[in-house]
LUMRO-232640 format. One record per residue (C-alpha): residue in one letter; x, y, z negated. Coordinates in steps of 0.5 Angstrom, whole numbers, padded with zeros to 4 digits, always signed. Last residue first. Example, Ala and Ser with C-alpha at 12.3 -4.5 7.8 and 13.67 -1.06 7.14 Angstrom:
REM residues 2
S+0027-0002-0014
A+0025-0009-0016
END
This chain:
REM residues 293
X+0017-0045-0010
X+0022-0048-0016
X+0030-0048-0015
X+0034-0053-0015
X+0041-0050-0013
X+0044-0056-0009
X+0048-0052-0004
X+0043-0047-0002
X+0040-0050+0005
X+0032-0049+0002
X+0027-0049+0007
X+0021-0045+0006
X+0013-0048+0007
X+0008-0045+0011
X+0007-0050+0016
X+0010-0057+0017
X+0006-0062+0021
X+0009-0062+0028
X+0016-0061+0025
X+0020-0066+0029
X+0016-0065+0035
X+0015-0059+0035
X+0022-0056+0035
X+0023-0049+0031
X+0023-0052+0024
X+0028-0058+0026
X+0034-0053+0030
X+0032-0047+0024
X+0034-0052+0019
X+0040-0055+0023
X+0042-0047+0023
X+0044-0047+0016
X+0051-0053+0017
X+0053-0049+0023
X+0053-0041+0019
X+0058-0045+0014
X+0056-0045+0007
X+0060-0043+0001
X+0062-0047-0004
X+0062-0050-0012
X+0057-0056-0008
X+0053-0053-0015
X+0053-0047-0013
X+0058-0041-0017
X+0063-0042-0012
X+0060-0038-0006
X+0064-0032-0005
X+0070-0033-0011
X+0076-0029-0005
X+0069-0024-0003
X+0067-0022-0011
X+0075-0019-0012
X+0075-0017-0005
X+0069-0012-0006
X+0062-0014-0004
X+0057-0013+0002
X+0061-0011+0008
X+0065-0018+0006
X+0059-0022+0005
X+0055-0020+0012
X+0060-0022+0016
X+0058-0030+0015
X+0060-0034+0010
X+0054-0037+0008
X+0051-0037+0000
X+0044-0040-0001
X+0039-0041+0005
X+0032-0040+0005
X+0029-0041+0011
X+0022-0040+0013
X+0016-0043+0016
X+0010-0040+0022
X+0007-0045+0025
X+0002-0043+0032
X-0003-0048+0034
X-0008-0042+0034
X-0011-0044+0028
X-0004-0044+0024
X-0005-0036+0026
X-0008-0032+0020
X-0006-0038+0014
X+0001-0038+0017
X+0002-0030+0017
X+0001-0031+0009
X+0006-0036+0008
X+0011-0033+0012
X+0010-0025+0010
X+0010-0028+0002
X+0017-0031+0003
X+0019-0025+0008
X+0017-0020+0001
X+0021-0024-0003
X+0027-0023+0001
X+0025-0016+0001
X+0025-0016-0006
X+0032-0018-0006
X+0035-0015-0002
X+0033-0009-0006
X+0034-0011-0013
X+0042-0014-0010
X+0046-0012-0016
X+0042-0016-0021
X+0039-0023-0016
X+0034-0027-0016
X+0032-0034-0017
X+0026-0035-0012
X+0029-0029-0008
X+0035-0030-0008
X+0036-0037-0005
X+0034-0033+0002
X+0028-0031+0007
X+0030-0033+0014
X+0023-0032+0018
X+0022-0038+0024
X+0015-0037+0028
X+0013-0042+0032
X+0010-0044+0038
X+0006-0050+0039
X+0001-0046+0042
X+0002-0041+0045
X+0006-0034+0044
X+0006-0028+0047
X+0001-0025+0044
X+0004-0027+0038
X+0011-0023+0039
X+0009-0015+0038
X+0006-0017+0031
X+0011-0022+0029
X+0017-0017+0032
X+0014-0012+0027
X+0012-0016+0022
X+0019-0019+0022
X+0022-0012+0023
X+0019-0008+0017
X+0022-0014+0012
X+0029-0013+0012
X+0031-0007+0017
X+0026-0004+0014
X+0026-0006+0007
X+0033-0004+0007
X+0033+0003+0009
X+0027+0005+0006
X+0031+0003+0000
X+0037+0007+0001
X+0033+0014+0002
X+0029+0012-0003
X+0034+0012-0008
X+0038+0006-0010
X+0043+0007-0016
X+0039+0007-0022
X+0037+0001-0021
X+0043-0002-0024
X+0050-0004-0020
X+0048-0002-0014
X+0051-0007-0008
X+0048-0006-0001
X+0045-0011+0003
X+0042-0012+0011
X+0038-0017+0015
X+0036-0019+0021
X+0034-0026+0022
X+0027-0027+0025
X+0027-0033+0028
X+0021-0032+0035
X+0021-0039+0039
X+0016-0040+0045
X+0016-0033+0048
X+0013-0031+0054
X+0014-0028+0061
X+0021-0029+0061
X+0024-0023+0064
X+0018-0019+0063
X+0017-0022+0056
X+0024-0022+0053
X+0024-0014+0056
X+0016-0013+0053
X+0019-0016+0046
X+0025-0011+0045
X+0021-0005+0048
X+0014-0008+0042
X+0021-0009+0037
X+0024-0003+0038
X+0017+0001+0037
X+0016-0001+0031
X+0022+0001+0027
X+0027-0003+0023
X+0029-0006+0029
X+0034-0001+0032
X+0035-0005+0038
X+0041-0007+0042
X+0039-0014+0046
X+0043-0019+0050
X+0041-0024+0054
X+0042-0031+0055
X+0042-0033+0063
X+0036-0039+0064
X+0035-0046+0062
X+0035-0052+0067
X+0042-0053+0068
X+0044-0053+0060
X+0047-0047+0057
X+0052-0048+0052
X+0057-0044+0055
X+0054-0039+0057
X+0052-0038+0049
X+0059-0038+0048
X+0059-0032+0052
X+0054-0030+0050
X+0056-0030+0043
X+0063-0026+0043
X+0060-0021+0048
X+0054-0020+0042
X+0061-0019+0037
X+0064-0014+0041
X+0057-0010+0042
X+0056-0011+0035
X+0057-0003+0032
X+0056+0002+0037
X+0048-0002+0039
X+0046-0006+0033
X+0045-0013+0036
X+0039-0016+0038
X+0038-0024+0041
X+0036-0027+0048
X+0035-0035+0049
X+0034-0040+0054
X+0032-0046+0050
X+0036-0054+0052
X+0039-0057+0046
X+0046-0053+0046
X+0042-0046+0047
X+0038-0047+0040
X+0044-0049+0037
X+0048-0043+0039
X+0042-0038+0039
X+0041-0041+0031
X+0050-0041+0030
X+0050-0033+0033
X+0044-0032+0027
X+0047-0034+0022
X+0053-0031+0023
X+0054-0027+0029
X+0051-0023+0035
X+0044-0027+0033
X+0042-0021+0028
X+0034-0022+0031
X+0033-0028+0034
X+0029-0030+0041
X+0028-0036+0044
X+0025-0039+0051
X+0023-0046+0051
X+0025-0051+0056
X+0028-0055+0053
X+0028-0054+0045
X+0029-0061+0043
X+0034-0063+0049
X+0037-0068+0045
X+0045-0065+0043
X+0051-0069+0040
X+0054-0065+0034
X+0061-0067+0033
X+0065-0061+0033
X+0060-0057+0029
X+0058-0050+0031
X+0057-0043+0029
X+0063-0043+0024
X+0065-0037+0021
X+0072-0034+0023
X+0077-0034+0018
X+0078-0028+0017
X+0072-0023+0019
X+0075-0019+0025
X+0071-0022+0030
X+0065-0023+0026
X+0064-0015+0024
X+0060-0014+0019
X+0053-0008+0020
X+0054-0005+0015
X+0060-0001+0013
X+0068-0002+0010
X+0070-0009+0011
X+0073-0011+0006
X+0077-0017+0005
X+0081-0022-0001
X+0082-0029+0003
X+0077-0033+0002
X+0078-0040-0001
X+0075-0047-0001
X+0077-0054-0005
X+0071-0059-0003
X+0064-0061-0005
X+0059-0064+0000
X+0063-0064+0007
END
């Protein structure tokens, strides 16, 4: 799967949030020969944006190695798509773990994220795994195209919900818990129609690596994920069609990724066991994009 001959059709979606059920084709959440080893078992899990892309592909792996998992989705735009998840998610679920759960959320502001914790936790009564994964992004051809309005917008639904979801979590996280940020490619090599999103994944880089210094004490590991580019709905209600039918060429594996070959790092990163010694470091799923930091 390195590097093969791939192709998007031209398409739009005309507004944020992307749909995935009309998303042509369909991302993949999960690969067909993927044999699971009960390394979340037991675990109770929660994804912010896990309707669809990477997050969905996250709660799915996360489902198939034994955790009980809840996610957010927006409320009036996602609700197909959180459907679609569920029930993948009922279909992975193992004997011991318990129903998934579906949340809508306005994560951009703090009192979203305590309600969003507080109903997890009422159910569940802790939280082992917090990824926070919900993200939006708008195309400005300079900088001269993104008011206050704009950039308020995308810095809290970016980077205000990982604190928030951070802050409102860890009192509800024990050790050997951990905390699991999706950063991007972006953020260490830029990029010129995206300053805003970039910016706020540059601030998540730098959320991880300072939260890990306030909580690695407690046995807690805060780390990140920094893909590259993923064919997910986010793409098509970003870029024109012209953009979309070349999405993902320009890395060496001269392709786009699928949701199923990024939520492995997340899988790793959130299993103590594998990664018992890895905190306050990114990882870097981009195709080959050598970057530094």
């Amino acid at each position: 799967m390195a590097a093969r001959e791939q192709a998007f059709p031209p398409q739009r979606q005309e507004k944020q949030p992307g749909k995935e059920h009309i998303l042509e084709p369909r991302p993949q959440p999960t690969m067909g020969d993927y044999t699971p080893s009960n390394k979340l078992r037991g675990k109770v899990a929660l994804v912010t944006g896990g309707d669809s892309g990477i997050g969905r592909a996250v709660c799915h792996v996360f489902a198939l190695e034994g955790a009980t998992v809840a996610f957010t989705y927006v409320k009036g735009e996602e609700e197909r798509d959180a459907e679609e998840t569920l029930e993948m998610l009922r279909g992975a679920k193992t004997g011991e773990a318990k129903e998934a759960m579906a949340i809508a959320a306005d994560l951009g502001y703090e009192y979203a994220c305590k309600k969003v914790v507080d109903d997890v936790v009422t159910a569940w009564g802790r939280i082992d795994v917090l990824v926070n994964n919900a993200a939006e992004q708008h195309v400005a051809p300079d900088l001269e195209h993104i008011d206050e309005a704009r950039l308020e917008r995308v810095l809290r639904t970016n980077l205000f919900s990982y604190f928030f979801m951070s802050k409102h979590c860890l009192p509800h996280m024990r050790a050997g818990s951990a905390i699991i940020n999706t950063t991007s490619v972006n953020a260490y090599k830029g990029h010129p129609t995206l300053l805003d999103y970039t910016a706020s994944k540059g601030g998540v880089v730098a959320f991880t690596r300072a939260l890990h210094v306030q909580v690695i004490g407690r046995g807690i590991r805060v780390n990140a994920v920094a893909p590259g580019p993923v064919w997910t709905p986010l793409i098509p209600a970003s870029f024109p069609e012209d953009k979309v039918a070349q999405f993902g060429k320009d890395v060496p594996m001269g392709r786009a990724a699928q949701p199923s070959e990024i939520a492995p790092s997340f899988l790793f990163l959130a299993c103590d066991r594998d990664s018992s010694y890895v905190a306050g470091q990114v990882l870097h799923p981009n195709g080959g994009v050598v970057v530094n930091g």
